[in-house]
VEXTOR-613925 format. One record per atom (N, C-alpha, C, O): x, y, z. Coordinates in steps of 0.2 Angstrom, whole numbers. Layout:
u,v,w
X,Y,Z
...
***
This chain:
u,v,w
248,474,-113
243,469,-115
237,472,-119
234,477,-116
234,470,-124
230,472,-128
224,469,-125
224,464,-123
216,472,-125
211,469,-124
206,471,-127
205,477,-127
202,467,-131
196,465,-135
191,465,-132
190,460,-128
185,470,-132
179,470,-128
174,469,-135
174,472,-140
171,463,-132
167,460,-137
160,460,-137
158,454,-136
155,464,-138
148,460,-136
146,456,-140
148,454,-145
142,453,-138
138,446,-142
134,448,-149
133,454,-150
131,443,-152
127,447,-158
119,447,-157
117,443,-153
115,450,-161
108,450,-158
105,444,-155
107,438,-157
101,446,-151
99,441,-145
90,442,-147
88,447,-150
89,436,-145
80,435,-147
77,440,-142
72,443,-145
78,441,-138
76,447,-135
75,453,-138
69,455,-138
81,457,-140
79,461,-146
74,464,-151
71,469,-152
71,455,-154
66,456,-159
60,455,-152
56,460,-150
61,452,-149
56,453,-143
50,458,-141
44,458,-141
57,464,-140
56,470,-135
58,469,-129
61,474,-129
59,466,-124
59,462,-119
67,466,-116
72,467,-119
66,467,-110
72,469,-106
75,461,-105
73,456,-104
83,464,-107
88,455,-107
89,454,-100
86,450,-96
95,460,-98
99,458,-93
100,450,-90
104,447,-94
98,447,-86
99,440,-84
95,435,-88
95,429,-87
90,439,-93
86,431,-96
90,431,-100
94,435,-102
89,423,-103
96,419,-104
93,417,-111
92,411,-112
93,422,-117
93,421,-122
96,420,-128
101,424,-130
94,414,-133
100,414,-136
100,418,-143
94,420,-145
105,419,-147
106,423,-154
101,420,-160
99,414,-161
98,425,-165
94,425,-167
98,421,-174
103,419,-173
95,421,-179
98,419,-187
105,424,-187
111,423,-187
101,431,-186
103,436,-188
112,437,-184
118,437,-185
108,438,-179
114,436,-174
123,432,-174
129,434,-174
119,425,-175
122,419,-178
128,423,-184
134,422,-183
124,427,-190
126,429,-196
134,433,-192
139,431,-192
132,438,-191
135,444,-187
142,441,-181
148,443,-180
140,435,-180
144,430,-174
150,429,-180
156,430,-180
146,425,-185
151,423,-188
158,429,-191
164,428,-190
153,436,-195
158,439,-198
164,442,-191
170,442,-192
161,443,-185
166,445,-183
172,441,-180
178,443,-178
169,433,-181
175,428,-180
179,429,-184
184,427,-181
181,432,-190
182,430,-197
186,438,-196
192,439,-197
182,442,-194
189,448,-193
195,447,-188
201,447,-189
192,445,-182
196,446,-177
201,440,-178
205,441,-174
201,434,-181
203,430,-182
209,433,-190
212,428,-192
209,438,-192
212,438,-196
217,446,-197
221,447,-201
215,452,-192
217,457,-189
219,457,-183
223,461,-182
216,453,-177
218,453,-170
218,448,-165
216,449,-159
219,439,-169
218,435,-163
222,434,-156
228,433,-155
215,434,-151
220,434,-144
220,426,-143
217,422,-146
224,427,-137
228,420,-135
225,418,-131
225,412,-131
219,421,-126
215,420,-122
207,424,-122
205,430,-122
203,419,-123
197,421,-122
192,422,-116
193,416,-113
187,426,-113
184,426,-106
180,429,-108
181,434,-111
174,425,-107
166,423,-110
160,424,-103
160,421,-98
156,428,-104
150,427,-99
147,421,-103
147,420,-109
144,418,-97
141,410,-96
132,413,-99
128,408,-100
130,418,-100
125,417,-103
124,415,-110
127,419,-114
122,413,-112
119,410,-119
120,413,-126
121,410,-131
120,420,-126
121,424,-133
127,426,-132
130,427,-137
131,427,-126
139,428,-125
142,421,-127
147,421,-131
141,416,-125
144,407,-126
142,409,-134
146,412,-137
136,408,-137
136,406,-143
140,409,-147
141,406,-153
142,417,-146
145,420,-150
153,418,-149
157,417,-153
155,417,-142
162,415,-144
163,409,-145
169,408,-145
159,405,-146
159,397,-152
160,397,-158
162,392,-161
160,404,-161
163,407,-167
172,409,-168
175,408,-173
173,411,-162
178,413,-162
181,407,-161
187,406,-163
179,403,-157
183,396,-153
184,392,-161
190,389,-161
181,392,-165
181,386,-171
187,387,-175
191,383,-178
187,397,-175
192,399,-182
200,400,-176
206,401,-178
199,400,-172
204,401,-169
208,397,-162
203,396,-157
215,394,-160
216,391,-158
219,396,-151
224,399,-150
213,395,-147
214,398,-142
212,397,-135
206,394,-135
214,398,-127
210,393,-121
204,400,-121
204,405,-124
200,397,-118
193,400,-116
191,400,-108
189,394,-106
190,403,-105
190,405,-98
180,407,-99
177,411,-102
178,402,-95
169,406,-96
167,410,-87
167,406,-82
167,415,-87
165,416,-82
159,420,-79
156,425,-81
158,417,-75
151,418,-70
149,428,-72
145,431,-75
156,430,-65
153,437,-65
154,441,-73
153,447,-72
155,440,-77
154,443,-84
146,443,-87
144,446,-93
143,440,-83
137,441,-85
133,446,-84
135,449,-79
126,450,-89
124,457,-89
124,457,-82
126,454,-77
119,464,-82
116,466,-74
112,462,-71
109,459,-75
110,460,-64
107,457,-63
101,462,-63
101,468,-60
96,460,-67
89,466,-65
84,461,-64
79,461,-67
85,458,-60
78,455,-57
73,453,-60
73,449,-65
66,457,-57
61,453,-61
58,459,-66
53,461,-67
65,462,-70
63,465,-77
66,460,-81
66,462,-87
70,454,-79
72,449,-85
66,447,-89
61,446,-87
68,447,-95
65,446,-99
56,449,-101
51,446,-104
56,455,-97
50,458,-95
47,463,-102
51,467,-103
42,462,-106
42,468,-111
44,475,-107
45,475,-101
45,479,-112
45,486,-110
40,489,-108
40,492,-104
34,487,-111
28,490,-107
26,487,-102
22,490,-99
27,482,-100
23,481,-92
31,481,-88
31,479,-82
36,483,-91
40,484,-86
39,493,-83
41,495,-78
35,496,-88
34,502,-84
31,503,-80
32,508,-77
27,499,-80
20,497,-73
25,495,-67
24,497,-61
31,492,-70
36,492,-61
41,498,-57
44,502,-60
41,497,-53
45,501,-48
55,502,-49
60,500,-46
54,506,-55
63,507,-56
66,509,-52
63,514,-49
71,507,-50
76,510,-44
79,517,-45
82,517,-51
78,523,-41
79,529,-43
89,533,-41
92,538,-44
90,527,-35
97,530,-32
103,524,-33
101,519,-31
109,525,-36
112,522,-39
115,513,-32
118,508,-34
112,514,-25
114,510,-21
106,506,-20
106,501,-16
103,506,-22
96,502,-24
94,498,-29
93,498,-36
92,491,-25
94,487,-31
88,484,-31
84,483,-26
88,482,-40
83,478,-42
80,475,-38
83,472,-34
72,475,-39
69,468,-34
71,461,-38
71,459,-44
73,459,-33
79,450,-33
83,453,-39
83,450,-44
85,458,-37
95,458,-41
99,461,-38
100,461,-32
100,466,-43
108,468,-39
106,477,-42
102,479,-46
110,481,-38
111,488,-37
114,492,-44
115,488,-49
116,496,-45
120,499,-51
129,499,-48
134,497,-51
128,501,-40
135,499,-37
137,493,-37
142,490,-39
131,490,-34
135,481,-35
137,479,-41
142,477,-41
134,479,-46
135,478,-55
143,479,-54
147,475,-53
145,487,-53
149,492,-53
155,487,-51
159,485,-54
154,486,-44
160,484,-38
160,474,-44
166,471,-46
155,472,-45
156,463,-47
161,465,-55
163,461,-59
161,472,-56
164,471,-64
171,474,-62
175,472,-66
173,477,-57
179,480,-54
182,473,-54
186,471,-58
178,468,-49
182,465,-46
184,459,-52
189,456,-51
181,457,-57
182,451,-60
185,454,-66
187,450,-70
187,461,-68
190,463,-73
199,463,-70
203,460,-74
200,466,-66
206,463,-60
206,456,-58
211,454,-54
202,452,-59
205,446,-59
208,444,-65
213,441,-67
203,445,-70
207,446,-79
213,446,-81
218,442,-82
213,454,-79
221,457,-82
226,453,-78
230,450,-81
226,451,-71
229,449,-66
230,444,-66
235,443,-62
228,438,-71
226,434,-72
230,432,-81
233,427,-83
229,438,-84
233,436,-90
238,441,-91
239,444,-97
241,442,-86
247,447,-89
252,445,-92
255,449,-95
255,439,-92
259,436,-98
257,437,-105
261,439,-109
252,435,-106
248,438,-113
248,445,-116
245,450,-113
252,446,-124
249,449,-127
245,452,-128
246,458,-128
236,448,-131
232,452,-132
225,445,-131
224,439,-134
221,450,-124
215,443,-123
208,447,-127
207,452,-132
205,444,-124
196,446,-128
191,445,-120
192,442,-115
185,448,-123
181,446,-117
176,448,-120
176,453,-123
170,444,-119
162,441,-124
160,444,-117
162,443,-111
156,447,-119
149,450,-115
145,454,-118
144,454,-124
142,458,-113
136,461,-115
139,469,-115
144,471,-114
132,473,-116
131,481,-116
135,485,-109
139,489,-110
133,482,-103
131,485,-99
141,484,-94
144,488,-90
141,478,-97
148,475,-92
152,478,-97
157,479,-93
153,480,-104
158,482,-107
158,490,-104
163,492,-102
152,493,-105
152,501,-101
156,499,-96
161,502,-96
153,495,-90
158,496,-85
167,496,-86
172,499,-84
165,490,-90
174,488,-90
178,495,-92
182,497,-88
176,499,-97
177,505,-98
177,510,-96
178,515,-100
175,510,-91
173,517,-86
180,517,-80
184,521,-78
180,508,-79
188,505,-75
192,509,-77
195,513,-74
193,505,-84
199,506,-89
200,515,-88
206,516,-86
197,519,-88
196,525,-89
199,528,-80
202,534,-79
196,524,-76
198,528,-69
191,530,-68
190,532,-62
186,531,-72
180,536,-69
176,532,-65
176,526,-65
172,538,-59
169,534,-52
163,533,-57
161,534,-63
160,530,-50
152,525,-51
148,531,-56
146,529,-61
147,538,-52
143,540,-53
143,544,-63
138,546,-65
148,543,-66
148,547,-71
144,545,-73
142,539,-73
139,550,-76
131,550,-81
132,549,-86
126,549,-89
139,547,-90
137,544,-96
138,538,-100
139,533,-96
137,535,-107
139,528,-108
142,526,-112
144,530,-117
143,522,-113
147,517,-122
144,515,-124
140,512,-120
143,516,-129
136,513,-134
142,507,-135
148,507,-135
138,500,-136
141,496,-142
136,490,-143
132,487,-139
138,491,-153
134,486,-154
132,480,-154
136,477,-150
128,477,-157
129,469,-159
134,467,-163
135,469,-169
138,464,-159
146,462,-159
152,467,-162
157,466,-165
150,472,-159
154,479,-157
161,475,-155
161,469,-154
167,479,-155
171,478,-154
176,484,-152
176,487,-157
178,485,-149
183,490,-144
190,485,-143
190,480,-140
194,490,-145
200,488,-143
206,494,-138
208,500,-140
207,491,-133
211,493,-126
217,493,-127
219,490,-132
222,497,-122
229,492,-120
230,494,-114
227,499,-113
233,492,-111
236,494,-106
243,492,-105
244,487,-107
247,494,-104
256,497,-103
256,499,-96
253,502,-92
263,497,-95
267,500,-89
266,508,-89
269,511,-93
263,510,-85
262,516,-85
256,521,-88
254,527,-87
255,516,-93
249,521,-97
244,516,-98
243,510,-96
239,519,-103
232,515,-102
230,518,-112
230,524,-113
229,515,-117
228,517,-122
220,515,-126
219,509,-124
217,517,-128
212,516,-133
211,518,-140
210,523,-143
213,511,-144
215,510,-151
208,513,-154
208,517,-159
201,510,-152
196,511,-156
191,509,-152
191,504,-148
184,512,-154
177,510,-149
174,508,-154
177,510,-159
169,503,-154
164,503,-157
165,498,-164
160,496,-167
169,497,-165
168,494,-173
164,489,-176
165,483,-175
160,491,-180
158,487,-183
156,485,-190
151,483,-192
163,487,-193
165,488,-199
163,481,-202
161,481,-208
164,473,-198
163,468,-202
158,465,-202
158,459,-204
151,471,-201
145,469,-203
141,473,-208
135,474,-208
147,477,-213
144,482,-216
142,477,-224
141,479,-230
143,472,-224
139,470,-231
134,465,-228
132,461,-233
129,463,-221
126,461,-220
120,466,-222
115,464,-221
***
């Protein structure tokens, strides 16, 4: 089975400054523009049979793109949503310095969630995915920065603790597979269909 990790396209936060994670932001013009072309690739290079979407705002609006050019079911799901960082949603960067960041990976945000919790909530809902679309070919899955790292930390077998990350961009794209026995990665990062924007 093939799988498509998709981030959403710029979010008002962005031009903001503002930490996202759970503020529930939607896609700027710009965003929108980038939404569209990547409908228009993957729709035309790799459409999947099944779509699964975080329920926040810039993740739904970007895969409403993909939903129009392409005939496919859509799963929206709760736990695909970013990290929960408490009360640095939507917080600038400068008075979020003034707050108390969590320094040990089992320490969680004030009113959110830990970097293990994140960790364990993206284990458990990426195994309900695959587990869930294993008759399928090839799905996709709309989120964010932080759940795509995760996903590929999974994918990869590495624990909690590795110190490194995935970069991907506004509507990055990474494409997986997974096989009886093996685990393959076609390509990180692409965002070749926003190179004449």
């Amino acid at each position: 089975m093939e799988i498509l990790l998709i981030r959403h396209g710029e979010s008002e936060a962005d031009i903001l400054n503002v930490h996202e994670g759970r503020a529930d932001f939607s896609l700027t013009e710009l965003g929108n523009k980038q939404a569209r072309r990547l409908a228009s690739r993957v729709n035309q290079a790799f459409p999947p049979e099944v779509i699964w979407s975080s329920t926040l705002k810039r993740a739904k609006e970007t895969t409403s793109y993909l939903v129009e050019m392409m005939d496919c079911t859509v799963n929206y799901e709760g736990d695909l949503m970013e990290h929960n960082n408490g009360v640095f949603a939507g917080v600038s960067f400068e008075e979020a310095a003034k707050l108390s960041f969590p320094q040990h990976l089992h320490e969680r945000f004030p009113e959110g969630e830990s970097f293990i919790e994140f960790r364990m909530r993206i284990e458990s809902v990426f195994s309900k995915i695959v587990t869930s679309s294993i008759q399928n070919n090839r799905i996709a899955i709309v989120a964010h920065g932080g759940v795509i790292n995760h996903i590929l930390q999974i994918f990869l077998k590495n624990p909690v603790t590795k110190e490194f990350w995935f970069k991907t961009s506004d509507t990055g794209i990474h494409l997986i597979e997974m096989k009886e026995g093996e685990r393959l990665i076609h390509f990180l990062n692409d965002t070749s269909h926003l190179h004449s924007i």
